[in-house]
C-alpha positions in Angstrom: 109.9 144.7 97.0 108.9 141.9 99.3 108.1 138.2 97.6 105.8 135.7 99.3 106.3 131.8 98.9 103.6 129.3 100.4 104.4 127.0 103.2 104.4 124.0 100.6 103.8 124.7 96.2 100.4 123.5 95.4 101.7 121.8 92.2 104.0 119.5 94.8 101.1 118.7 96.9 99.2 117.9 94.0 101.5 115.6 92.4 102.6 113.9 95.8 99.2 112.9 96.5 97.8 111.7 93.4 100.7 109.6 93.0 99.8 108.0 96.4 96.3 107.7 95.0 97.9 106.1 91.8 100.1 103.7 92.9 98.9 102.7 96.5 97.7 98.9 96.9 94.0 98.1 97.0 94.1 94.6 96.8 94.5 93.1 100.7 93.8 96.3 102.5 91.2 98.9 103.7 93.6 101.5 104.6 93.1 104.6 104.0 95.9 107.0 102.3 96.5 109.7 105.3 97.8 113.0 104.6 98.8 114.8 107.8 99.9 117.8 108.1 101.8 119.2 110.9 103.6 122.8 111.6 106.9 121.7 110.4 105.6 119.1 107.6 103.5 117.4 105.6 103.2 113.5 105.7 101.7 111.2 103.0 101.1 107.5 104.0 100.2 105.5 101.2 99.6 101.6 101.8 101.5 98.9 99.7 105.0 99.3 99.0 107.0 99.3 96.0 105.5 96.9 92.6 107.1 96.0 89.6 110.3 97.8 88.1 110.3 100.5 91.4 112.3 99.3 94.3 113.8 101.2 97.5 117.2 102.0 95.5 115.2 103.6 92.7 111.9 105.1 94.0 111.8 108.8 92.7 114.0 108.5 89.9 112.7 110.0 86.9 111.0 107.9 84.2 111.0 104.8 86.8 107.7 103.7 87.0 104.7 100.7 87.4 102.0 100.3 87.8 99.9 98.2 90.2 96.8 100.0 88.9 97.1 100.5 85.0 92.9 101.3 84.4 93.3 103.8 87.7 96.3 105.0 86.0 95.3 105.8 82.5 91.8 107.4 84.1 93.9 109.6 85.8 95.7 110.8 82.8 92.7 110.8 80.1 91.2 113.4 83.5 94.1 115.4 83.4 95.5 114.7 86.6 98.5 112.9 85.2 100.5 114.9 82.0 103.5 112.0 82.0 104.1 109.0 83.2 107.4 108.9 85.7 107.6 112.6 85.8 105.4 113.5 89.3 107.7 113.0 91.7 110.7 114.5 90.3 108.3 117.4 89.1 107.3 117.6 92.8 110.9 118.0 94.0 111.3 120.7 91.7 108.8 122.8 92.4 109.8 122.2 96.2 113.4 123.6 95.4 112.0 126.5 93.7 109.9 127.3 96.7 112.9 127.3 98.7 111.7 123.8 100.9 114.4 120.7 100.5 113.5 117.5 98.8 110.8 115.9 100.1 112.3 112.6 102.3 110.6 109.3 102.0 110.7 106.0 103.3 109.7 102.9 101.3 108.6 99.6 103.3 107.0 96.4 102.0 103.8 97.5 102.9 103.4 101.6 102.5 105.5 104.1 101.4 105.9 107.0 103.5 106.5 111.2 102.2 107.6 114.1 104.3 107.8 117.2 103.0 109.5 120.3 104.9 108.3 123.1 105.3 109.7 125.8 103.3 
């Protein structure tokens, strides 16, 4: 019996990018989030760095969370798109593992924070 996994999960996708919708910076810039996508990877760019609590030594950790946008925030969760707060990026990195990709890599700078996911 032959199984099929996707390139990338949905679900991770899903929760990678609204959390860049979530917690990028809209105060000071007009940058746009960019999601690119290559034939090895994936690449989120989201503008503004780390805020509050979340910090390069902690980013991704579970239940370590801000937030720079608290009304965006709680929209997103009375929407649907957010079931717990400090959950979407480990839940990301799980459902990349059970896919068979590694961990998604990132790199947090003062002023964006950058995601690579791998391709399965």
């Amino acid at each position: 019996m032959e199984i099929r996994y996707p390139d990338y999960p949905l679900e991770a996708l899903q929760q990678l990018a609204r959390n860049a919708v979530m917690h990028r910076m809209y105060d000071g810039t007009n940058a746009p989030i960019r999601i690119n996508w290559f034939s090895d990877r994936i690449e989120i760019l989201s503008p503004g760095g780390p805020y509050g609590q979340v910090n390069r030594y902690n980013f991704g950790q579970s239940g370590v969370t801000d937030y720079r946008n608290p009304h965006l925030a709680e929209a997103m969760k009375n929407l649907g798109y957010v079931q717990k707060f400090g959950l979407g990026l480990p839940t990301a990195n799980s459902k990349l593992k059970k896919n068979g990709n590694p961990p998604f890599e990132f790199t947090v700078e003062d002023s964006y924070i950058l995601i690579v996911v791998r391709k399965a």
